[in-house]
C-alpha positions as CSV (number, residue, x, y, z in Angstrom):
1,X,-79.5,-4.2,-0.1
2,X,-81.1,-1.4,1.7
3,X,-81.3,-0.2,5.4
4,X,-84.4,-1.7,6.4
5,X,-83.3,-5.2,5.4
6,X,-80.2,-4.9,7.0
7,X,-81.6,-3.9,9.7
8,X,-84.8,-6.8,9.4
9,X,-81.5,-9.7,9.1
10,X,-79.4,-8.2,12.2
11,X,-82.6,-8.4,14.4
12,X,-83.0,-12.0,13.5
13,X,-79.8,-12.8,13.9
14,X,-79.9,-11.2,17.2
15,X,-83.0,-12.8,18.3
16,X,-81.2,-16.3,17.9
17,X,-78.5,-15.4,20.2
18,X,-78.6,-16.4,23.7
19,X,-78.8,-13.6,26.2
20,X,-75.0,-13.3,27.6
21,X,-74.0,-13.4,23.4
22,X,-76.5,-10.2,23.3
23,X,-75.2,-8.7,26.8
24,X,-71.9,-9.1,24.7
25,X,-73.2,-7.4,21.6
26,X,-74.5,-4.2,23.4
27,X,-71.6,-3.5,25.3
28,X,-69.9,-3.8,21.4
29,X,-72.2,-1.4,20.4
30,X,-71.8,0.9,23.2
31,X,-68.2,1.0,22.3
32,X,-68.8,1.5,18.9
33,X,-70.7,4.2,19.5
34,X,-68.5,5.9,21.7
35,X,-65.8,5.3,19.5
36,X,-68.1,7.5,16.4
37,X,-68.8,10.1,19.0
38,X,-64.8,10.5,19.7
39,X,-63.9,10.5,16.6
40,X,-66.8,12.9,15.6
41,X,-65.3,15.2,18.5
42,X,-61.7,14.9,17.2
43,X,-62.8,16.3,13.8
44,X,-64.5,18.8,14.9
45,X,-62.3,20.3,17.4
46,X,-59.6,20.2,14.1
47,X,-61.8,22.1,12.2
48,X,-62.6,24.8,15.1
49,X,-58.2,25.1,15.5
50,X,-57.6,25.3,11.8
51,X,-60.8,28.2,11.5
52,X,-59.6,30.0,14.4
């Protein structure tokens, strides 16, 4: 399946939610987010230790 209709069947399902369920969700995604940025962080700061 590609990207676009992933993305086309997550923004129906979202559209069915009500709105606290979607308040919910982007606060999931937020952390999500946040938790890819860490990690993205983490790996680099590795990489700068084990160069230097």
């Amino acid at each position: 399946m590609s990207i676009a209709n992933l993305e086309t069947k997550l923004i129906e399902k979202i559209r069915t939610l009500p709105p606290d369920k979607i308040t919910i969700l982007e606060d999931f995604i937020d952390f999500l987010l946040t938790r890819s940025e860490d990690s993205l962080l983490t790996s680099s700061a590795a990489q700068l230790s084990e160069s230097a």
